[in-house]
C-alpha positions in Angstrom: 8.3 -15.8 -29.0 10.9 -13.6 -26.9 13.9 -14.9 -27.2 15.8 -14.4 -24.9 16.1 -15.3 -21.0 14.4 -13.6 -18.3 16.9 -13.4 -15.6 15.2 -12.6 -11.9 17.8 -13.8 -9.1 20.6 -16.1 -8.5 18.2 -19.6 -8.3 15.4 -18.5 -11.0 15.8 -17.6 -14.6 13.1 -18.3 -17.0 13.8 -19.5 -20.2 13.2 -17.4 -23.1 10.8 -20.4 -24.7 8.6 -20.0 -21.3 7.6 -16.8 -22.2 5.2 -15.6 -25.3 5.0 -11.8 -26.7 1.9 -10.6 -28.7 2.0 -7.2 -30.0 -1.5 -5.0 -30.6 -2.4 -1.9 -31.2 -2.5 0.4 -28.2 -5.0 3.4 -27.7 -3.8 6.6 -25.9 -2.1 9.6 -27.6 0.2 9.1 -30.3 -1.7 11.0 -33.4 -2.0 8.4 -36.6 1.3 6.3 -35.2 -1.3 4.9 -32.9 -3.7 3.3 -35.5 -0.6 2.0 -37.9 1.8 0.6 -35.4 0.8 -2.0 -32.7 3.2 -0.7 -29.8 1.2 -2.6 -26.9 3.0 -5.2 -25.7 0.9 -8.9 -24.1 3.2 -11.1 -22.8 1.9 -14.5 -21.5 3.9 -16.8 -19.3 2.7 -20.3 -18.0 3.2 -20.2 -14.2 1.3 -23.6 -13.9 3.9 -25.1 -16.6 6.9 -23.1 -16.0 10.0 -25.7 -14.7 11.9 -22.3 -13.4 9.6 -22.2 -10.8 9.3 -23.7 -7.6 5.9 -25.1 -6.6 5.7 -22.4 -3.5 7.0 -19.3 -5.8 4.1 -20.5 -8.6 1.4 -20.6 -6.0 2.3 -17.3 -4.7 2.6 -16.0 -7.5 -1.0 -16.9 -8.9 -2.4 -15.2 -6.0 -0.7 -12.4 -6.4 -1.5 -12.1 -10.1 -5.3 -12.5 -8.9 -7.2 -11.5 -12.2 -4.6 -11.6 -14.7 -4.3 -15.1 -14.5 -6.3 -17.7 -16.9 -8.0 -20.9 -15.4 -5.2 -22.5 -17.2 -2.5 -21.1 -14.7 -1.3 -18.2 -17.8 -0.2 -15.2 -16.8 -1.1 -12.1 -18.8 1.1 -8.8 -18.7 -0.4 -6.1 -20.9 2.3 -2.9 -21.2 1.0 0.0 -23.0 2.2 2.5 -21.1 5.4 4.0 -23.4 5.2 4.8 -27.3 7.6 2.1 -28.8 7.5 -1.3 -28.7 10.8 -1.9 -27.4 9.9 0.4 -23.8 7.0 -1.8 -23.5 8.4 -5.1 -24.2 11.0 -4.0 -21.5 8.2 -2.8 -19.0 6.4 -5.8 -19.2 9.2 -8.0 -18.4 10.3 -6.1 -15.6 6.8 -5.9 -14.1 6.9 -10.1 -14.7 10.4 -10.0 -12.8 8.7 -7.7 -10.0 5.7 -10.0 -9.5 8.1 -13.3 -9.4 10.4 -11.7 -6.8 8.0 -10.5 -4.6 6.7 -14.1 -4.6 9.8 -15.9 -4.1 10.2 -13.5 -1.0 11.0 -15.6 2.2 7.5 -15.8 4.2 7.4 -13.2 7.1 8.3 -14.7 10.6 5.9 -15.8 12.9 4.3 -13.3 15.3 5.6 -13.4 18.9 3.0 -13.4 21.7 3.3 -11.1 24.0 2.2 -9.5 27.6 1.6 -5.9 28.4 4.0 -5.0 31.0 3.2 -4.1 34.7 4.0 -0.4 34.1 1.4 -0.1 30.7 -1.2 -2.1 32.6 -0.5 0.3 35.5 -0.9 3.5 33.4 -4.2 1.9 32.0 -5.9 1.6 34.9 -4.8 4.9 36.2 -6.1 6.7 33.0 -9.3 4.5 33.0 -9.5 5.9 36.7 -9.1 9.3 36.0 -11.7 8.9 33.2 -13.9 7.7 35.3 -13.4 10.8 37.7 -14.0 13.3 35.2 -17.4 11.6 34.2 -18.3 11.2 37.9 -18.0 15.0 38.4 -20.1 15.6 35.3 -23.3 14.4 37.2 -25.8 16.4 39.4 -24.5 17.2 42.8 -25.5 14.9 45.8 -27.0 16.6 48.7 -24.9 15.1 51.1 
């Protein structure tokens, strides 16, 4: 269990209950420290279950997760990518914090529609007239 809180922003903190640490041995270079120690860190979160979370920030943030979520609504994290169990513990909760923040983002504003103006619509048709010129003038010559 980690134990303490995960803070993200001003309105989410998860509690350090939500979250569950698993530690396992990590391949990679590391000489015989690698088959004695288990430095890889799992770190599985509930998103489904999680009260910190609103019900738009958790469904945001399973799609966002895609493949490291269970059926359940779990979230797996694995962090292998430091030595020590203490980088990767870290790494993992900052990539959790990363995810959760990116889907508590605001969604983006509606697209305006808009019309070309009369000066690009001009320029259009001039270019697709000129075009049109230059292919003209590529064909055999009438015998006018």
């Amino acid at each position: 269990m980690a134990s303490e809180a995960l803070y993200i922003n001003d309105r989410i903190t998860i509690a350090g209950w939500e979250l569950t640490e698993q530690f396992v041995l990590a391949g990679g270079p590391g000489g015989q420290n690698v088959n004695k120690v288990a430095t890889a860190v799992q770190l599985f979160f509930s998103i489904q279950n999680s009260p910190s979370l609103s019900d738009r920030v958790k469904a945001n943030a399973v799609k966002l997760a895609g493949r490291r979520v269970s059926k359940d609504g779990v979230l797996m994290i694995e962090a292998n990518r430091f030595r020590s169990q203490d980088r990767n513990r870290e790494d993992a909760r900052e990539r959790l914090k990363e995810l959760i923040l990116e889907a508590a983002a605001p969604p983006p504003a509606p697209r305006r529609k808009t019309k070309p103006t009369k000066g690009s619509i001009e320029r259009r048709l001039k270019e697709k007239s000129g075009r049109s010129e230059v292919k003209k003038m590529r064909g055999k010559p009438g015998g006018d």
